[in-house]
N, C-alpha and C positions, 0 to 999 in steps of 0.2 A: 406185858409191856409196862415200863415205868411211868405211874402216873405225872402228868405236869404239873401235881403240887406237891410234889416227893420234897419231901426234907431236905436240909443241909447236910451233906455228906464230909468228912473230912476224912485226908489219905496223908499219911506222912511215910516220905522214904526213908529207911533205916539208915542209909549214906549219908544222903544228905540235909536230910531232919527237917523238908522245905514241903509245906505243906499246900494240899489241891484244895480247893473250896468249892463243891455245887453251888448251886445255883438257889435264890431264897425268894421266898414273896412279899413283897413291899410292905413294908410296916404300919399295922392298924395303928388308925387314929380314933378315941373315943369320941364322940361325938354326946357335947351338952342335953341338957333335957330338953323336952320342944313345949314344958308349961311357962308360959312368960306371966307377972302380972298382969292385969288388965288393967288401962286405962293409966296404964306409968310409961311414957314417954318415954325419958329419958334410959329407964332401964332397959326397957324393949333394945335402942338403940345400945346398949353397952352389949347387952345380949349377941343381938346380931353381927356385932363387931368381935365379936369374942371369935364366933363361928365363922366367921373371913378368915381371920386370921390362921384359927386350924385347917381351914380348907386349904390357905394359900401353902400356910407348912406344908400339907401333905404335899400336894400335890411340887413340893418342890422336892420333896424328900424323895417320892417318887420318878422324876423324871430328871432334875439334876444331880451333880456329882455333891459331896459334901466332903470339904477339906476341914481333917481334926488337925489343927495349928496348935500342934508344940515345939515351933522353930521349925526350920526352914528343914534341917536336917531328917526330920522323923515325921513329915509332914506326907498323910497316906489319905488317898480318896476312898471316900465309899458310894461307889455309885451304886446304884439303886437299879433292878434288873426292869428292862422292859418286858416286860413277862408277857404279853401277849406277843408280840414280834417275835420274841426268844424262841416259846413254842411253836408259832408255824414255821419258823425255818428246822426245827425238830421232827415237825410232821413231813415236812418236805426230803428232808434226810432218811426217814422211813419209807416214804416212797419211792425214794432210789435205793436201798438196802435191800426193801424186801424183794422187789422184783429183782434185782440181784440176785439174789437168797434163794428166788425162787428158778429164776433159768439160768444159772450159770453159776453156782456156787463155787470157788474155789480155780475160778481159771480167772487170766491174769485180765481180760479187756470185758468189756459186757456191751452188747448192742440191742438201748430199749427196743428198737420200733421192729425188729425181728425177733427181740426176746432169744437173742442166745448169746453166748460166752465166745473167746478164742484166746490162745494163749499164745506168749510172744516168739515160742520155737515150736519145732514138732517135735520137740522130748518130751514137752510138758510143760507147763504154768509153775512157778515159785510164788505165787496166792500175793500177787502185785494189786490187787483188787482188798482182797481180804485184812491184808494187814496193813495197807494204807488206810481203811475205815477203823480200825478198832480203835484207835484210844481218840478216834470224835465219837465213839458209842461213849468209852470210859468218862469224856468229860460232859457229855450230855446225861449220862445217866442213865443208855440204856442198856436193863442192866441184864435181858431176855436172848437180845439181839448178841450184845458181848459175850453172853456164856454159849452161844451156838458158835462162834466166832472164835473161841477160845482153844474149843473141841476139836475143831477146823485143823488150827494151828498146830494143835497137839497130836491129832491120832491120822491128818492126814497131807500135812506141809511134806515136800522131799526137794530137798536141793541138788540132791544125787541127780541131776541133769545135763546130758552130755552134750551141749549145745553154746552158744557162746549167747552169754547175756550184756547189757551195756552198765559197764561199770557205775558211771555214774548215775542212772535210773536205779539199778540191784542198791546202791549205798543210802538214798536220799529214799527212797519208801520201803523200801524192806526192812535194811537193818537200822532204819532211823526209826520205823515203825514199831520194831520190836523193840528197842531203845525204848522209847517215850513209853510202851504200853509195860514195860517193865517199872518205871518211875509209877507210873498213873495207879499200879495195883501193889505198893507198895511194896515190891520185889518178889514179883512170880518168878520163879525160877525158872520156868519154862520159856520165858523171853530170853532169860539171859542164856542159855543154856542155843536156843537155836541163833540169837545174834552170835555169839561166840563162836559156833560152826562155819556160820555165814560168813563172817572176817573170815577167819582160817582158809577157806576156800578164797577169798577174793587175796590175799597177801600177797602172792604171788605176778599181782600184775601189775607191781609196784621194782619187780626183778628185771628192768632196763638200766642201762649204761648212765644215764642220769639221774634213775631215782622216779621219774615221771612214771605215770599210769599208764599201761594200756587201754584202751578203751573199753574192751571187752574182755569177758571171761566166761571161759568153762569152768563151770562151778564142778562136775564129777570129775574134770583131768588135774582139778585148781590149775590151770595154766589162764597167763593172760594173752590175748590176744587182739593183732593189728584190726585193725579196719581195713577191707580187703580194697577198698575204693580209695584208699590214704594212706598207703601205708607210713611208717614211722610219724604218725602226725597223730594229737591228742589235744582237744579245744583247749581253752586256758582257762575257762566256766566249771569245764571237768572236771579236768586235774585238779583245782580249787577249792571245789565244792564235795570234799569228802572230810574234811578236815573235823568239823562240828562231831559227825556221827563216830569217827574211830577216837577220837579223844575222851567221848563220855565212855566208852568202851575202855579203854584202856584205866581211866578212873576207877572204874567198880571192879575191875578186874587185876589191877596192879601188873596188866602185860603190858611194861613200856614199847613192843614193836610196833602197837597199832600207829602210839602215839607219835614213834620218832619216823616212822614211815612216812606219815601226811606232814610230819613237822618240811621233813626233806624237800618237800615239794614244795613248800613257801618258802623255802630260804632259795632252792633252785632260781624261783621265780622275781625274790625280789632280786638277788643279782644277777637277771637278766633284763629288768625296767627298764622302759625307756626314760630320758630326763624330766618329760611330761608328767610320768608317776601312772600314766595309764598304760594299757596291755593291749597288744592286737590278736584277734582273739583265736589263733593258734598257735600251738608251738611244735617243735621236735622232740620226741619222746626219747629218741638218741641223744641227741643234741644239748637238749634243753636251752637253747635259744628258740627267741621268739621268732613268730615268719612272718614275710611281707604278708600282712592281711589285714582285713577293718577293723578300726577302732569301735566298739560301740557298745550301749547299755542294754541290748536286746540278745538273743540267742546268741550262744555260745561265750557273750561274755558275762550275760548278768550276774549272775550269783558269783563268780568272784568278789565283785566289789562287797558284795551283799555280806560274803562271810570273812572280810576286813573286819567290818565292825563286830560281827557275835564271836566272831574269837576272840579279841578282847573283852569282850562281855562276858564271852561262858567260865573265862576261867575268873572271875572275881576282879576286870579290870586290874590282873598281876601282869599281863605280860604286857611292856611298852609297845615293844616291838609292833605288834598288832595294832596297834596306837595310832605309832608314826605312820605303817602304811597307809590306811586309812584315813589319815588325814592329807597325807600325799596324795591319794588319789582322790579324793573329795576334793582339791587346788586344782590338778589338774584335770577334771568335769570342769568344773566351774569358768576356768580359764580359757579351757578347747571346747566345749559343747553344748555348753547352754546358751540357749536362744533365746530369740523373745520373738514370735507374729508379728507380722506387717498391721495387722486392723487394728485387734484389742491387746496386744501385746503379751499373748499367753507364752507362758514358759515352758521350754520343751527342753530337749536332748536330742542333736545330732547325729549322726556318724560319719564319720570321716574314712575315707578311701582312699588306698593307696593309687597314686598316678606315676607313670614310667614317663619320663620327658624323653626328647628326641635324644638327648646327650645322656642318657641312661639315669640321668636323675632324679631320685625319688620325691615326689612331692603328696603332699594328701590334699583332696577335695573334699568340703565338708556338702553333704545331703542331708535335708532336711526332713526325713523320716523317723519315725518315732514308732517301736514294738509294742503293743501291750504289754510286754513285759519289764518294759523302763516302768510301768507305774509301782515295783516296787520302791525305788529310790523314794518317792515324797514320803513315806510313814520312816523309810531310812532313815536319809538327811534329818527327821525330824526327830526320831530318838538317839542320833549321833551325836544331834547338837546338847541335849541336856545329856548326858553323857559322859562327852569327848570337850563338848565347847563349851563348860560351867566356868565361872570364876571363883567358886566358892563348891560346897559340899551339897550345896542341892538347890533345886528349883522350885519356881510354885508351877499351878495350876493352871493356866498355861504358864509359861516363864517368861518374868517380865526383860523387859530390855537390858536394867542394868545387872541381871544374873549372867550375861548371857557373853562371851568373848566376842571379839569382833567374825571370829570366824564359825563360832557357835550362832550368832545370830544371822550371819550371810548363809548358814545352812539350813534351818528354821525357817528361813525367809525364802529361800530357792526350793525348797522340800515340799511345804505349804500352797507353793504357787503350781509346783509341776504336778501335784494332786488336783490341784483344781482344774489342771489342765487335762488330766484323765476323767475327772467329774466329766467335765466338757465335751469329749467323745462318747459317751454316752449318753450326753442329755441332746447332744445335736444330732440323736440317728432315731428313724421312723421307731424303733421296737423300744427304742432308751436302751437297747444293748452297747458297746462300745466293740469294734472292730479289730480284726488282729494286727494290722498298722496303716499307720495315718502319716500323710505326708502335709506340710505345711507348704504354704506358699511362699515365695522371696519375690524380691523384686526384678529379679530378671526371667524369673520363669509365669508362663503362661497356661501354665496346666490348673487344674481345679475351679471349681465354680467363683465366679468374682465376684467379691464381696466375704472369702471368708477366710479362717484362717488353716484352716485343713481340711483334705480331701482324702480319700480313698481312689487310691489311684485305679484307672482301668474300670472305675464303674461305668456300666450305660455304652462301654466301648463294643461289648460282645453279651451276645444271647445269656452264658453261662455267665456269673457273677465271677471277679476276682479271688483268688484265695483272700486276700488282703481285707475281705470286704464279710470275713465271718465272724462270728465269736462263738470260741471254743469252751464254753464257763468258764474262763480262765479268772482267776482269785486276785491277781498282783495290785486291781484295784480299793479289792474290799479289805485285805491284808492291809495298804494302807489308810483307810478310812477307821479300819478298828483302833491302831498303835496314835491317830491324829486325836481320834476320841479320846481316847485312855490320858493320853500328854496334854490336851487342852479342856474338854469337861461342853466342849462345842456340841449343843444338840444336831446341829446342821451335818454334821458326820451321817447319827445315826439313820435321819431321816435321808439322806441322799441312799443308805443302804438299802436301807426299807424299798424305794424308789427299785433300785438295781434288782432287788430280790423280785419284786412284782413281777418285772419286765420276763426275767426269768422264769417264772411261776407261767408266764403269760404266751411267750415263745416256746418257750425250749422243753415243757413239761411232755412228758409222754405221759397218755390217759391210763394205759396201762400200766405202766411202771416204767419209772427211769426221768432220766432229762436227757435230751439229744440237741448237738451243735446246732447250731443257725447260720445258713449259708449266706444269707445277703441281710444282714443291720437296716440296711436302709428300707428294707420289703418286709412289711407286716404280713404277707403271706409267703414268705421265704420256706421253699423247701429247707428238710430235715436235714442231718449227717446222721447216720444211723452209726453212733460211736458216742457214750460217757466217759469221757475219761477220767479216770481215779481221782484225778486232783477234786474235781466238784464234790466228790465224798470225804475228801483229805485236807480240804483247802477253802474253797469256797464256801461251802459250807459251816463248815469250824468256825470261819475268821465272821462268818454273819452271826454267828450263836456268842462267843465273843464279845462283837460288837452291843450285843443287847443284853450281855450279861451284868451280873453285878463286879464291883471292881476288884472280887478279892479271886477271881475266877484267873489261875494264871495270871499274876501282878509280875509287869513287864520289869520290872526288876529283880525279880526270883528266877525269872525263866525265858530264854531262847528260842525262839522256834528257827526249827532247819527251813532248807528251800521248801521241803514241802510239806509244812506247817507242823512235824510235828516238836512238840515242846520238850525244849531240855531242860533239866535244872541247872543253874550258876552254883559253880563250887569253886573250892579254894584247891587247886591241885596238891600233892602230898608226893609230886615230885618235880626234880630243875625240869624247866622247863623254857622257851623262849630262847631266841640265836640273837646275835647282831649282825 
């Protein structure tokens, strides 16, 4: 097992020459002699002042960020790791690994509190467990853990499975996984080698009348296939949300089909936009028009918006195009869905519903419900705006007002707040966990407890708890709590995480191994879900080790993370790219 005070490690990928930084321990301070003259006053005190002063150094060097200013341009933090924090969330990641490791090695779900595996068809597992942890082993260091994990991948991975997998789950942890964990070991071949199968087999569900996705595939017929419950229908989160992982694919590889493939599907989609700039979050896979259905930032649409911004990020901010969408739909949130609470006026995010009137006309109703998975837009908004909404070539630490456009700071400003508003849902629930969605109150509705600003609908209504009323580990909050840290140098970040991590150490830990969902937030004795899902190894996890890392760990201007955290490098493409 790698020790917690292992060295600085440095990984450079031979592509893109951008380099991984471990993790360091805080920098010794010497400390003065402790003989003082005797009976000199004055000197005793310069003495003692000397040693304040060191102390106060340390302990800033230790705990806040430290900006080297050589102009605004080349102006880079170094924060300083929490090295106690950093390692128990290390330790915590080993306790769900190994018992992994231990009952269920290589199959695709793990369930601590019966201690066994299952896999997502009856052909067989595609190691959805396995290769969503390796490269938070790669960036934590461990280095025991990764070479059994490695073996895994290499002498016992088969995607020869005749079964139908969900496209966009197989693209965001598999072949994003073996992606990132190919960067992370500065080009094992062995990653690249089974991403490259994996496309090949998924290509195919990209072969509809529009260009759209099928949802699913059979990875051994390579055929894509409907959803038998929908047919010709594919979310617009989906479809979306592949673009990040076959574009790095097609860079190291020089096979433009991955890349003109997913390009297809954003150009499909932006001329199919409504005038709003926002998406309803299905479409026709025939068709490629949008369908009557909800607007909103939670499932099905999230990571659309999410991968606006990283594709213009991932390729070197070259392509406008990704720009402009992005900031089109960043006017239209802002315009159609964000709120503000009746009491304390917390900021949230909406969704809007289609309504049929008596005369057949469409109208939308906005409700005031809010996913955990809107909290990733605050660490969004917040690195769009230094970004997308600069006035100049760079920003400070946090970014002061007049760096900031007027719609760079209206995103900063709403970003910041709807973070605080996910803060919020979990510091106002019995466990400090935060529930899987929250409904706010208005003025004309009577539901929720009076006096506050959101409730979990359906609690206390029935013996069984609400689904609405569990937390799944889900990351979308500490994801942004890391990217708010990184961009403003706020201790209040880390310490809110620290907060979130307990809660989970405290709830959700299985003694044996593992961590297990929590059925009711508001019940400190809330039964278990007997189900981890991948992401707390992939996601939760990471962005906690992150947050308490030092600043050179993945510097959010080198590298992207996909929807499910794992990290891509920014590069400059080496071919046309971008539509109008």
């Amino acid at each position: 097992m790698a020790s917690t005070s292992r060295t600085m490690r440095k990984r450079k990928d031979e592509k893109t020459g951008v380099k991984l930084n471990g993790s360091s321990t805080p920098p010794k301070v010497e400390r003065p002699g402790s003989k003082f003259p005797k009976n000199t006053v004055v000197l005793s005190l310069v003495c003692a002042g000397v040693i304040l002063l060191l102390v106060q150094r340390f302990e800033l060097l230790t705990t806040r960020p430290h900006v080297e200013d050589e102009g605004k341009q080349s102006q880079k933090l170094t924060f300083a790791a929490d090295v106690e924090r950093r390692d128990a969330v290390v330790a915590a990641f080993k306790h769900a690994w190994l018992a992994y490791e231990r009952d269920a090695m290589g199959d695709d779900e793990y369930h601590p509190i019966s201690g066994k595996g299952t896999n997502l068809t009856k052909s067989g597992g595609i190691g959805y467990t396995v290769i969503d942890s390796i490269d938070t082993m790669q960036i934590m260091g461990l280095d025991e853990e990764y070479t059994r994990a490695r073996e895994w991948v290499a002498n016992k991975l088969s995607f020869d499975r005749d079964d139908s997998f969900n496209t966009f789950e197989t693209t965001i942890r598999v072949l994003g996984g073996l992606l990132s964990a190919y960067h992370l070991s500065s080009g094992d071949s062995l990653y690249l080698e089974r991403a490259t199968e994996l496309a090949d087999r998924m290509l195919p569900v990209f072969d509809t009348p529009s260009g759209l996705p099928m949802p699913n595939v059979n990875l051994a017929k390579r055929q894509g296939v409907e959803d038998s419950n929908s047919p010709n229908v594919i979310s617009t989160a989906e479809a979306a949300t592949l673009q990040l992982e076959f574009r790095y694919l097609s860079h190291l590889t020089d096979n433009e089909e991955y890349w003109e493939k997913v390009e297809a599907v954003m150009k499909m989609i932006r001329a199919a936009k409504l005038p709003s700039a926002l998406v309803p979050i299905y479409m026709g896979s025939k068709s490629g028009q949008f369908l009557l259905s909800e607007i909103r930032l939670g499932s099905r649409g999230d990571s659309y918006y999410e991968y606006l911004l990283k594709q213009y990020l991932q390729t070197n901010q070259t392509e406008p195009i990704y720009r402009e969408m992005y900031e089109d739909a960043m006017g239209g949130i802002s315009e159609h869905l964000v709120q503000k609470s009746l009491r304390r006026g917390l900021t949230y995010t909406a969704e809007l519903v289609p309504q049929r009137g008596r005369t057949g006309q469409i109208g939308w109703h906005l409700v005031p419900k809010q996913d955990h998975l809107v909290c990733f837009l605050g660490g969004s908004l917040m690195l769009g705006a230094t970004t997308t909404g600069t006035l100049g070539d760079g920003v400070s630490i946090p970014p002061a007002e007049d760096e900031l456009s007027e719609i760079g700071d209206r995103d900063w400003k709403t970003g910041s707040e709807i973070l605080d508003t996910c803060i919020d849902t979990y510091k106002g629930t019995a466990t400090g966990l935060s529930p899987e969605i929250v409904h706010f109150r208005t003025a004309d509705d009577d539901l929720g407890p009076i006096g506050s600003d959101w409730y979990i609908r359906g609690t206390g209504e029935t013996e069984a708890p609400p689904y609405d009323a569990r937390y799944i580990l889900r990351p979308e909050t500490v994801e942004s709590l890391f990217i708010a840290f990184r961009l403003t140098g706020d201790d209040r970040y880390r310490q809110i995480g620290w907060d979130i991590f307990q809660s989970i150490n405290e709830y959700c830990r299985v003694e044996t191994g593992g961590f297990a969902s929590i059925l009711n937030v508001h019940d400190k004795n809330s039964k278990l879900e007997d189900r981890m899902e991948t992401f707390m190894m992939s996601e939760t996890l990471k962005y906690l080790y992150l947050l308490f890392s030092d600043a050179s760990v993945l510097p959010l201007d080198e590298y992207v993370f996909n929807t499910e955290a794992h990290p891509l490098p920014i590069f400059t493409p080496n071919i046309r790219t971008g539509f109008s």
